[in-house]
C-alpha positions in Angstrom: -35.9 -66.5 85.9 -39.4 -65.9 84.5 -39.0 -62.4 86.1 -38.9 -59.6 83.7 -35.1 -58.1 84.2 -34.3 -55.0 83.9 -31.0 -52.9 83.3 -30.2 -49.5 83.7 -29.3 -47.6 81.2 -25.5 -46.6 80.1 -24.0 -43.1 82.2 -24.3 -40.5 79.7 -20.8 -39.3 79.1 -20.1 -35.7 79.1 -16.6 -35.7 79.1 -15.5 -37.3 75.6 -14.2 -34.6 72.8 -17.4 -34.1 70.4 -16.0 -34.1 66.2 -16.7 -30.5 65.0 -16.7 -29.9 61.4 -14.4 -28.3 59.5 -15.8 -26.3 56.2 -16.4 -23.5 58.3 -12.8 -23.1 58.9 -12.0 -23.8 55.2 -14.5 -21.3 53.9 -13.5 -18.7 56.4 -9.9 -19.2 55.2 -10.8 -19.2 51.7 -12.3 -16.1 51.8 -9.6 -14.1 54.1 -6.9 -15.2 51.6 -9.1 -14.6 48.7 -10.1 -10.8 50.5 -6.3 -10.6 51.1 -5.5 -11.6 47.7 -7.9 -9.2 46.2 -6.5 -6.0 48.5 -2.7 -6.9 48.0 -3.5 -7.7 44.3 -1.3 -4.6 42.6 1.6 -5.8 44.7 1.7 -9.2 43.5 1.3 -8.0 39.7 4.3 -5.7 40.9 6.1 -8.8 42.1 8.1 -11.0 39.7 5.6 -14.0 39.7 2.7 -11.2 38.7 4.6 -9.6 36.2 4.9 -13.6 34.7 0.3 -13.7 35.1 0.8 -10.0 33.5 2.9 -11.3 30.5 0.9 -14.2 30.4 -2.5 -12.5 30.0 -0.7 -9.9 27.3 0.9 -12.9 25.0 -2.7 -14.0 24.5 -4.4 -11.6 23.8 -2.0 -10.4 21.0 -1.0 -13.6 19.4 2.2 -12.9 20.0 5.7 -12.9 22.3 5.7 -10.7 25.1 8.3 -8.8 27.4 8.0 -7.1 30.1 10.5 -5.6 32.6 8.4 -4.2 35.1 4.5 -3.3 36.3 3.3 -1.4 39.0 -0.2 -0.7 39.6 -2.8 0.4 43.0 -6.4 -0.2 43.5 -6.8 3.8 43.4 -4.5 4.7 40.6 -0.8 5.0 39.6 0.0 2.4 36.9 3.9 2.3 35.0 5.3 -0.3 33.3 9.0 -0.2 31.5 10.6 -1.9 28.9 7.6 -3.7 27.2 7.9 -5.2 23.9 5.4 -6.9 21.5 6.9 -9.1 19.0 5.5 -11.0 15.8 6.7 -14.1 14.2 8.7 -11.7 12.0 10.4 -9.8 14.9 8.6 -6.8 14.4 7.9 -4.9 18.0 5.5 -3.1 19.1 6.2 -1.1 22.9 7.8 1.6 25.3 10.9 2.4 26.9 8.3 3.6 29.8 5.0 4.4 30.5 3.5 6.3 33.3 -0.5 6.7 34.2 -3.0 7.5 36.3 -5.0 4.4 35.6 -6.2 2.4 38.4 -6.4 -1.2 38.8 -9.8 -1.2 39.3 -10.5 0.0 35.8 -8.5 -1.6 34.2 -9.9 -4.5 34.9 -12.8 -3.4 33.9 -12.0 -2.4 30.5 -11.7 1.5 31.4 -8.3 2.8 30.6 -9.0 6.3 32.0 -5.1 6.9 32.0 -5.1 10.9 32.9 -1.9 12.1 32.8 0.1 10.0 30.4 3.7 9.9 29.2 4.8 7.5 27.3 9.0 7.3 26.5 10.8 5.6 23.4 7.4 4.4 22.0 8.1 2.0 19.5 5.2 1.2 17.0 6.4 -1.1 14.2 2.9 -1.3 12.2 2.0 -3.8 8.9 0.2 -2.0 6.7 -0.9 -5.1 5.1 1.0 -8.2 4.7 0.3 -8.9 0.8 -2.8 -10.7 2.1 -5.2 -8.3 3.3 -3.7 -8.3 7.6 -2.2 -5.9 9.2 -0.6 -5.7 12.7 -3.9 -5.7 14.8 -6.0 -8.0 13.1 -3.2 -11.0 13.2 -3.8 -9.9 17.2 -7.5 -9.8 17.2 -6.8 -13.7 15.4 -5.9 -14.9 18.9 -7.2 -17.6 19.5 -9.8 -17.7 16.8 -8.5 -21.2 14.8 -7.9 -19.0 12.2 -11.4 -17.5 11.7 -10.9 -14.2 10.3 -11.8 -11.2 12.8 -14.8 -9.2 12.1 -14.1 -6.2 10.1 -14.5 -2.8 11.9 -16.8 0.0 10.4 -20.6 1.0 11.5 -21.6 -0.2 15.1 -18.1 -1.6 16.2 -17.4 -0.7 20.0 -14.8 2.0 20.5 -12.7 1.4 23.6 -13.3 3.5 27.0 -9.8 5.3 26.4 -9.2 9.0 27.9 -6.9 11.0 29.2 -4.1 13.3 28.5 -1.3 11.4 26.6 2.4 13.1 25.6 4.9 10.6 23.6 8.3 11.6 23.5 11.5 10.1 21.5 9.3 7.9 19.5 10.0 5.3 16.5 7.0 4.7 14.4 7.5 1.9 11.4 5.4 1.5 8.5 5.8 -1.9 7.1 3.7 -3.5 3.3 3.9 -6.4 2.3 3.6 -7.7 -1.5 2.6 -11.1 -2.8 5.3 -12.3 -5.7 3.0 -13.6 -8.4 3.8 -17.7 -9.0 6.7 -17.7 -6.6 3.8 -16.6 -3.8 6.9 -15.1 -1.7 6.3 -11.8 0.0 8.5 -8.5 -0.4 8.6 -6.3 2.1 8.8 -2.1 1.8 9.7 0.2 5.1 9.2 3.9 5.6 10.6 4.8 8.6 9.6 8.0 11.2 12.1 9.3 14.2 11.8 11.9 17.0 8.2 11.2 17.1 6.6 13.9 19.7 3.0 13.6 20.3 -0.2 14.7 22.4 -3.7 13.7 22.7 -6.2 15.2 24.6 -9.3 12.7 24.6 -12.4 13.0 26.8 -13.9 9.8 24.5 -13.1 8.4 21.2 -17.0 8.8 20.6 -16.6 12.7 21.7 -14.3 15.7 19.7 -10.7 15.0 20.6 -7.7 17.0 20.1 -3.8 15.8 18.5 -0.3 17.4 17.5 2.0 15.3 15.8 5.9 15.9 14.6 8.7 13.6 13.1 11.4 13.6 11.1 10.9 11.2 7.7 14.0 8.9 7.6 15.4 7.4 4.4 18.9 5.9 5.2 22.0 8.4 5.4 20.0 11.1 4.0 18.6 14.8 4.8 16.0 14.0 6.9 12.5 15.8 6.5 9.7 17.3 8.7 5.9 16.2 8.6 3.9 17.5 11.3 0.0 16.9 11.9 -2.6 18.5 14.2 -6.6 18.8 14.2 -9.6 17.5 15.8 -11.2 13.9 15.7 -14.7 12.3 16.4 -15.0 8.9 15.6 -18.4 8.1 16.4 -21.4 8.6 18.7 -23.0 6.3 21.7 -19.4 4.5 22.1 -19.8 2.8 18.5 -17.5 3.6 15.8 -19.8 5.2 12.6 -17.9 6.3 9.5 -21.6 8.1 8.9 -20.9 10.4 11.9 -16.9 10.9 11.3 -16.1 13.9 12.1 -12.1 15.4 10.7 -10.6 18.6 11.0 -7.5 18.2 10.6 -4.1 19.7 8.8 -0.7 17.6 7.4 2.1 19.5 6.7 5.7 18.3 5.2 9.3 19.8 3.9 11.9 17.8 2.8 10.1 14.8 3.1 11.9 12.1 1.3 9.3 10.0 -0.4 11.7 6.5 -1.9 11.4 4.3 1.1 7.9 5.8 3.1 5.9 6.1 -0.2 6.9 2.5 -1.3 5.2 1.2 2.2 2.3 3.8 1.7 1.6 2.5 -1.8 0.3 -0.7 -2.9 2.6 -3.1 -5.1 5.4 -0.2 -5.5 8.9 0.0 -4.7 11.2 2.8 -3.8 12.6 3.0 -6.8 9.3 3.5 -8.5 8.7 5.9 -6.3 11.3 7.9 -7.1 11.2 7.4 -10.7 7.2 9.3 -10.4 7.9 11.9 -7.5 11.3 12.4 -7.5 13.4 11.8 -4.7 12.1 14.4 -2.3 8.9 16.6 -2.1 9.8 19.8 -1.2 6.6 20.8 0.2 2.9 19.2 1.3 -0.2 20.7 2.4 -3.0 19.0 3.6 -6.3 20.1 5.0 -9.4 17.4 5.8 -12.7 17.7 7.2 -15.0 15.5 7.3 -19.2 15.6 8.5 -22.0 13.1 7.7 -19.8 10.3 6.4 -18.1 12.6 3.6 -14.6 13.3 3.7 -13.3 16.5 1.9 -9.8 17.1 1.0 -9.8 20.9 1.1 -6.5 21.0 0.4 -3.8 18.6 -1.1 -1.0 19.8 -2.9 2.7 18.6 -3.1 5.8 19.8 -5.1 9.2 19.1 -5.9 12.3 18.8 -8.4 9.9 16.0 -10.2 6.5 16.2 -8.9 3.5 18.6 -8.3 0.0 17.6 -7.3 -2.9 20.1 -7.2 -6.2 17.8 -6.5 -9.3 17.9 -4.1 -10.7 14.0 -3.6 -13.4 13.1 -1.6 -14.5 10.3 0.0 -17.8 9.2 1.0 -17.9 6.8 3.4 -21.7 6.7 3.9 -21.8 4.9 0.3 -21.5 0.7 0.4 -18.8 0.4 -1.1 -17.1 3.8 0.2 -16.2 6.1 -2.9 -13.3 8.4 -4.3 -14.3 11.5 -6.1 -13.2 14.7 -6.5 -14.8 18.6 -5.9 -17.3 19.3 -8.4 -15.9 22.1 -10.4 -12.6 21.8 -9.0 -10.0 19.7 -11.5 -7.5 18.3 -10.3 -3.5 18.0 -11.7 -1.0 15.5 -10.8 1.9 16.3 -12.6 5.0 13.3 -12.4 8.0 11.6 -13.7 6.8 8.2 -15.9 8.0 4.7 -13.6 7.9 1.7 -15.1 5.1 0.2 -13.0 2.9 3.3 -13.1 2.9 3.0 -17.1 2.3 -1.2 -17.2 -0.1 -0.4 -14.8 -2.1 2.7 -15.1 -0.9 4.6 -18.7 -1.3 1.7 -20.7 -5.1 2.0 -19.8 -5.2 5.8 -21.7 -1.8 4.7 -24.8 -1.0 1.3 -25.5 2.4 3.1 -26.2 3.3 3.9 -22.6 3.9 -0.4 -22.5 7.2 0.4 -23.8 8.3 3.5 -21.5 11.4 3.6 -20.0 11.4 4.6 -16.0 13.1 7.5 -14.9 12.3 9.4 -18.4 9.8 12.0 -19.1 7.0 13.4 -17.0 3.1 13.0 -17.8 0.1 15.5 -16.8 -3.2 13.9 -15.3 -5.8 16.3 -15.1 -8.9 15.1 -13.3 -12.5 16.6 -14.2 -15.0 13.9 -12.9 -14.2 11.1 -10.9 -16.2 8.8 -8.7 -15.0 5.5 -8.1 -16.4 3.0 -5.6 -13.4 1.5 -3.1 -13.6 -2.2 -4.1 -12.5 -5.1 -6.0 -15.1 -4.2 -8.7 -14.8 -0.6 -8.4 -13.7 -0.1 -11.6 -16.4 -1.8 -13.5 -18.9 0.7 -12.3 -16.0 3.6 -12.2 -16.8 7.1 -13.8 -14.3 9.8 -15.4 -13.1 12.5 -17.4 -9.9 14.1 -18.1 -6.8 14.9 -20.0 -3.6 13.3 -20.4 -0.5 14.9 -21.6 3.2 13.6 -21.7 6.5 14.8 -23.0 9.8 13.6 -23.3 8.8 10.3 -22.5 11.2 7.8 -23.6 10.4 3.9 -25.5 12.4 1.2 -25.2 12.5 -0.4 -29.1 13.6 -4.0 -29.3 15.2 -4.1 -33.0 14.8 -7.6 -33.4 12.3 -10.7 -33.9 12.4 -14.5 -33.8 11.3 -16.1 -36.8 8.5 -17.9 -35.2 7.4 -14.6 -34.7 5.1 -12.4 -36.9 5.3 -9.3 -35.4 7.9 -8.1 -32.7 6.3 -8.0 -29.0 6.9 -4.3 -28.6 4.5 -1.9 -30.1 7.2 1.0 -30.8 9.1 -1.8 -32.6 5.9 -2.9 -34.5 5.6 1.1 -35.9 8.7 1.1 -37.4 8.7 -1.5 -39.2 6.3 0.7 -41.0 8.8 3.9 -40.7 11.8 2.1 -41.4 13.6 3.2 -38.1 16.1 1.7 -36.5 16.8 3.8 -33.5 17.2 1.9 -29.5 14.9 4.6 -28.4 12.8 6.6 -29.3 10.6 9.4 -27.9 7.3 10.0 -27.2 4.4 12.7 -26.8 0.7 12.4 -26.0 -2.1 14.8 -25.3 -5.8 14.3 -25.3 -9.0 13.7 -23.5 -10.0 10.8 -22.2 -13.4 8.9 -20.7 -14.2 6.4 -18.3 -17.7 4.7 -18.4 -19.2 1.2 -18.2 -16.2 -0.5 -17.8 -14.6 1.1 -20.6 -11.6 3.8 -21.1 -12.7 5.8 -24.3 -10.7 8.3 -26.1 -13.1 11.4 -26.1 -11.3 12.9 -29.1 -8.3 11.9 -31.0 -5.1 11.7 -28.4 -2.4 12.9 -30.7 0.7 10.4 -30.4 4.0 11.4 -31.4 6.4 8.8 -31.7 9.8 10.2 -32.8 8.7 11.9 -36.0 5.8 9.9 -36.5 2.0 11.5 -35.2 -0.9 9.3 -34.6 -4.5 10.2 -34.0 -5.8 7.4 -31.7 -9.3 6.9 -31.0 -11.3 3.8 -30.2 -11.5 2.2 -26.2 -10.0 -0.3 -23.8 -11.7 -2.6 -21.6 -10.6 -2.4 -17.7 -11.9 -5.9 -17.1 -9.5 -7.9 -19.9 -7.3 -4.7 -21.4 -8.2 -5.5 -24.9 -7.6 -2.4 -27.2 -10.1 -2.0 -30.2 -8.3 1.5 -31.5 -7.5 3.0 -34.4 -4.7 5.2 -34.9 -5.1 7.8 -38.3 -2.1 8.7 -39.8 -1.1 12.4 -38.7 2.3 13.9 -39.7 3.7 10.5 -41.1 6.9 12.0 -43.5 7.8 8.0 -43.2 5.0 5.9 -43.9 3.5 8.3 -46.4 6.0 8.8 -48.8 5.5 5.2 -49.4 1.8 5.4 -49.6 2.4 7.0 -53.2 -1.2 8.6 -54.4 -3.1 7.4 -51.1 -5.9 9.5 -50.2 -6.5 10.8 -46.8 -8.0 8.8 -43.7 -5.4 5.8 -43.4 -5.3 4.2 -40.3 -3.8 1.3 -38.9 -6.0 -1.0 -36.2 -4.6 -1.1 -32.8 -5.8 -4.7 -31.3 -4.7 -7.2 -28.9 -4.5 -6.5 -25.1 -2.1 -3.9 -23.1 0.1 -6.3 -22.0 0.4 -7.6 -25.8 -0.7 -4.7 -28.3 -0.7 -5.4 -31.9 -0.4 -3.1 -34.2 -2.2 -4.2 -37.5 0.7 -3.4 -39.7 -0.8 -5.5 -42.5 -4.0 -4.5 -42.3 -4.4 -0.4 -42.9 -7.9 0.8 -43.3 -8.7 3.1 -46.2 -8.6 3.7 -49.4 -4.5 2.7 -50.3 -3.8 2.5 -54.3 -2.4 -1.2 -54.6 1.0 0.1 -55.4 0.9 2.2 -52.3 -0.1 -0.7 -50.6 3.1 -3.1 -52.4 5.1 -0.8 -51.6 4.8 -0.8 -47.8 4.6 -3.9 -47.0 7.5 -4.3 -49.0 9.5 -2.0 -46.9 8.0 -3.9 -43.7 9.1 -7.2 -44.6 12.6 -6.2 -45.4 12.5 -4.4 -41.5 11.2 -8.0 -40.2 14.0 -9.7 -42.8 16.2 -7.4 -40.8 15.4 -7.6 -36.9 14.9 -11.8 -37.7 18.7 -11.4 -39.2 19.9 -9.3 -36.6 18.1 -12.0 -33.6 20.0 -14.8 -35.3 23.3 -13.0 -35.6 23.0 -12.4 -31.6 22.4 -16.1 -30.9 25.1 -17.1 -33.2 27.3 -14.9 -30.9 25.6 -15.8 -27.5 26.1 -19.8 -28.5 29.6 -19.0 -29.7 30.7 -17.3 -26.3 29.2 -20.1 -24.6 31.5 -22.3 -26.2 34.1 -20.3 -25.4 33.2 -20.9 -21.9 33.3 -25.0 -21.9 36.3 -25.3 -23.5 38.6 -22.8 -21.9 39.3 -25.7 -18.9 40.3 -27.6 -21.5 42.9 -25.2 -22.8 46.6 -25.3 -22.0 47.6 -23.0 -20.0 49.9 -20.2 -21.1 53.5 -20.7 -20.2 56.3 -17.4 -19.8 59.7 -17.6 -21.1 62.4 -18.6 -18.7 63.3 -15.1 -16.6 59.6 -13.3 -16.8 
């Protein structure tokens, strides 16, 4: 076998099944259902497991829980959606009985809500102002998401959104909502003004471009007459698709009758409530006219004026909005007049800045004048350190609350219309009060420009001196005018008494004990004796009350304990 052997080589066979791959067939498939997907995409969003992917996408992008009953859409346009609602954690809903577009699919996706013809049905907008913390409604949206980073502020350079079309709202609800923070308890409180029969239209080419707007409601306030506001102008918000308060343009009108101002006003103003509302502008406003225009980042209120039973306001602010801060003026060589009932929050927290004596005013009672000559006043937290002003206050029939008694760990009582007459001798539960005179506002610092002539019951006071707007201390002096009640103590006192005003406007002092002058010392004996027996007095009459309040309480414990009272036989 030492010959080589050979063997033939294996039959090739033809006839076995070869393996074919199979990504072909899977790619191919992928991208039919994917092309089908994409072409049949408005009716699965129409479908009931699209509208769930629809709801889906709108819960997070607003932070918050969405409904939605139903969504129809095409590639080419034709989008209408009914019965969606936006809820916040408070329950608060945003959204529209219906809403029919010409929008397409395609651009919406895209971020282009050319709409066209709109109509939107029972809009519901239930707005917070702010929520006592500096949010409102859309930025707790644009939080989405953001591990509670705050959202960046809008203002110069921010993107407008690609909005246009022709948009009519009919039947609509619009609901103003502000909340405030309870000092120490850190609770909120919430105020409501309310608007019904909302009818609307916007014609808008671009939010960067001159759009039009009509606007009418009726202002609702419970069971009560309702009133009419109606708005209409033009609106540019910007240029290049960026919002830019420097190229703001307004022309616009706001109109009003009837408008009851309790419940609206309270969620307009900061830290008010409707009945302090009421108490300053009465409870409706007969009439308002507004006119605005705005160009080059300054807004002009070429009209604003409002009247009623209580109120009347005749002013023309500004605001320029090119300035960092943003700041509130008024029309050079046009003053201004607000004309209003006294609250009792807008004299603790405006008045008592111009008369420590408005810390005593009852609310409801007497009406002040503001006259405005020069403002300017930069829109921030330090505004008023750098704010400047003159004017002219006046009040009448303005009504203090006295307290007629004093503790005796107490030197003085804590109410300054109680500390003046213990120099007068009165011992009235109210008393009134008058004030005119001009005042100034400079570095920080409210100063009395010229005596303000205070009349308190029968007793006229020429304050001058300043008040800090930072701390609230008072360094004033108030000269003794017509004072029938402290003079004819002051027996042989020359002129130019005055008594120091010190202390702060939430605790003014009134330096009783310390008169400047020249005072004869039996002048001087012989008012503070009359000022001690009026603190011998209020101490007595403090005690007597406690005595009763502790005796009544007694009362209280031990009627359990008494037998009970039994009715002859027959009754």
């Amino acid at each position: 076998m030492d010959e080589e052997m050979n063997f033939p080589n294996p039959v090739v066979r033809t006839d076995l099944p070869t393996r074919r791959r199979k990504w072909p067939r899977v790619l191919l498939g992928v991208a039919v259902l994917g092309l089908l997907t994409i072409i049949f995409l408005p009716q699965i969003l129409s479908s009931k497991v699209g509208r769930k992917f629809v709801v889906s996408y709108l819960t997070g992008k607003t932070n918050s829980t969405v409904t939605l009953e139903s969504f129809k859409t095409s590639w080419f346009g034709g989008t209408s959606a009914t019965f969606l609602s936006i809820a916040d954690p408070m329950n608060r809903r945003m959204g529209f009985k219906s809403l029919k577009c010409n929008a397409s699919l395609w651009n919406l996706l895209r971020g282009k809500y050319k709409l066209g013809e709109t109509v939107i049905e029972g809009l519901n907008f239930d707005y917070v102002i702010n929520d006592g913390r500096g949010s409102d409604s859309f930025e707790r949206m644009r939080n989405a998401g953001s591990d509670g980073a705050p959202a960046s502020a809008g203002g110069a350079g921010s993107l407008l959104p690609e909005l246009s079309g022709k948009i009519t709202i009919n039947s609509g609800t619009i609901v103003l909502n502000r909340g405030t923070v309870q000092p120490k308890l850190y609770n909120v409180t919430w105020e409501q003004g309310r608007l019904e029969n909302v009818e609307a239209t916007f014609d808008i080419q671009a939010l960067d471009r001159p759009w039009t707007y009509t606007l009418a409601a009726d202002t609702v306030e419970g069971n009560a007459e309702r009133g009419t506001i109606s708005s209409n102008g033009t609106v540019d918000l910007g240029d290049n698709g960026q919002a830019d308060a420097k190229k703001l343009k307004l022309d616009l009108t706001l109109t009003g009758e009837k408008v009851r101002v309790g419940s609206l006003g309270a969620a307009l103003i900061p830290a008010s409530t409707p009945r302090d509302v009421r108490e300053a502008l009465g409870d409706v406003l007969d009439k308002i006219d507004v006119a605005v225009k705005a160009a080059d980042g300054m807004v002009t209120f070429v009209r604003c004026e409002a009247s009623g039973p209580t109120a009347k306001v005749n002013i023309k602010p500004t605001i320029d909005l090119a300035a960092t801060p943003a700041v509130l003026g008024v029309v050079d060589g046009a003053a201004g007049t607000i004309s209003m009932g006294v609250s009792k929050s807008l004299a603790e927290g405006w008045l008592v800045y111009l008369n420590p004596f408005f810390h005593d005013a009852i609310g409801g009672r007497g009406s002040v004048m503001l006259t405005i000559e020069q403002l300017r006043l930069p829109m921030d937290k330090q505004g008023v350190r750098a704010a400047t002003a003159q004017g002219r206050l006046s009040a009448k029939d303005v009504v203090l609350d006295r307290k007629d008694e004093m503790t005796a760990a107490q030197a003085l009582p804590d109410n300054l219309a109680s500390q003046l007459a213990l120099m007068t001798g009165d011992s009235q539960k109210e008393v009134t009060l008058t004030v005119d005179g001009k005042f100034a506002v400079a570095g920080g610092q409210v100063v009395m420009a010229g005596p303000m002539v205070t009349s308190v019951h029968d007793t006229t006071l020429m304050l001058e001196g300043s008040t800090d707007l930072d701390s609230g201390s008072l360094k004033l002096l108030a000269a003794l005018g017509n004072a029938p009640a402290i003079t004819s103590r002051l027996q042989n006192s020359r002129p130019g008494v005055a008594i120091p005003v010190g202390g702060t406007i939430r605790q003014p002092q009134l330096g009783v004990f310390g008169l400047k002058g020249e005072l004869a010392d039996a002048s001087l004996k012989s008012l503070n004796d009359g000022i001690n027996e009026q603190i011998t007095r209020m101490r007595a009459k403090e005690t007597q009350r406690m005595m009763q309040k502790s005796e009544n309480q007694v009362k209280e414990i031990l009627r359990p304990l008494q037998a009970p009272t039994t009715l002859p036989a027959g009754k």
